[in-house]
C-alpha positions as CSV (number, residue, x, y, z in Angstrom):
1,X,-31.8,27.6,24.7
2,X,-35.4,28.2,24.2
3,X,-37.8,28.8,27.2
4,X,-40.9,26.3,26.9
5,X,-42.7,28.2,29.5
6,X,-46.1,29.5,27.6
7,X,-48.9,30.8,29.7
8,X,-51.9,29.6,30.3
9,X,-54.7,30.4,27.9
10,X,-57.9,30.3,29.7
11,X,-58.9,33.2,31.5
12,X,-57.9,33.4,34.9
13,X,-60.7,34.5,37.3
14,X,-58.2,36.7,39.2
15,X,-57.4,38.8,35.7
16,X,-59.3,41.6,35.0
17,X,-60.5,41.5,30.9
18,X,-57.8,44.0,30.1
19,X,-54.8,42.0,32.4
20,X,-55.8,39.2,30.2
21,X,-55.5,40.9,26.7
22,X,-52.4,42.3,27.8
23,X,-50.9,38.6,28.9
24,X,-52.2,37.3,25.8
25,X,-50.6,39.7,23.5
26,X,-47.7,39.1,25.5
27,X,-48.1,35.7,24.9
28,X,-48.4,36.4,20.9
29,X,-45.2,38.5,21.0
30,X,-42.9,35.6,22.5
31,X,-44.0,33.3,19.8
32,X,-43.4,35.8,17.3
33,X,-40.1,36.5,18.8
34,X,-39.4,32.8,19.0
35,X,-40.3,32.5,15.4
36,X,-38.0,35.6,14.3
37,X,-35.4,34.1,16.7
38,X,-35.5,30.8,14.9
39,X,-35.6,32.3,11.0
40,X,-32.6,34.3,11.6
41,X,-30.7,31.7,13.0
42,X,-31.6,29.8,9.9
43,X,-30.6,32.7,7.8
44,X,-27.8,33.6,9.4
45,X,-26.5,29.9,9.2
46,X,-27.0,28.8,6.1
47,X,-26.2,31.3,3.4
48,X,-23.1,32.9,4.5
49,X,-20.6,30.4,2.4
50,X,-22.7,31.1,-0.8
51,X,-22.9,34.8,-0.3
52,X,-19.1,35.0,0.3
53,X,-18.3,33.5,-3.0
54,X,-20.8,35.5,-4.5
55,X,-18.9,38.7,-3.6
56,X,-15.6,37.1,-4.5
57,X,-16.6,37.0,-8.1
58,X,-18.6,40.1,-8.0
59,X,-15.1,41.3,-6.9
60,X,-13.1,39.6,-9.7
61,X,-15.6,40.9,-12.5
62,X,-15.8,44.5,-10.7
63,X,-11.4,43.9,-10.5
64,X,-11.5,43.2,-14.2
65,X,-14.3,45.9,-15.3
66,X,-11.6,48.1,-13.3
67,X,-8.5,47.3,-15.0
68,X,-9.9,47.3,-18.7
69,X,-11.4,50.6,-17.9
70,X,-7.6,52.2,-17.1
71,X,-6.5,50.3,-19.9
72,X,-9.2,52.3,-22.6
73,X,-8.5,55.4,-20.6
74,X,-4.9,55.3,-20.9
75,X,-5.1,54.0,-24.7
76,X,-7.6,57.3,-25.3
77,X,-5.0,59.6,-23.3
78,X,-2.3,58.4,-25.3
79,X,-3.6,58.5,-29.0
80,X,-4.6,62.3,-28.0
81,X,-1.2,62.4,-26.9
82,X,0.1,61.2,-30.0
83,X,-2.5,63.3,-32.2
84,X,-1.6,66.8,-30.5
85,X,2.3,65.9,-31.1
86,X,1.4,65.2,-34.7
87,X,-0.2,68.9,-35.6
């Protein structure tokens, strides 16, 4: 739902130098604000499917980085185990 209303951009007679500057920045910050709007909706749109999967396997490998980890850990723990029961 995008408003089409834009103002006008000749100087009105009634508007004072500054008044205008002001209305034209004004006008300069709507369409950047309409052009933010629209880039985030494209953004936000888009990638989300492909960024999910992403972090699913980023999960998996950081799941299986995890468990091989404990496994090493637990193999070093118990040859130590096994080395101090030995002497």
């Amino acid at each position: 739902s995008e408003s089409t209303t834009t103002l006008p951009s000749t100087t009105n007679e009634d508007l004072t130098p500054l008044e205008q500057d002001v209305l034209d920045e004004y006008e300069r910050l709507a369409e950047n604000m309409k052009k933010l709007a629209s880039l985030l909706d494209t953004m936000a749109g888009k990638p989300t499917a492909e960024i999910l999967d992403g972090l699913r396997q980023l999960e998996r490998k950081t799941s299986l980085v995890f468990t091989l980890l404990k496994a090493s850990v637990y193999s070093i723990v118990l040859q130590q185990e096994i080395y101090s029961g030995d002497q």
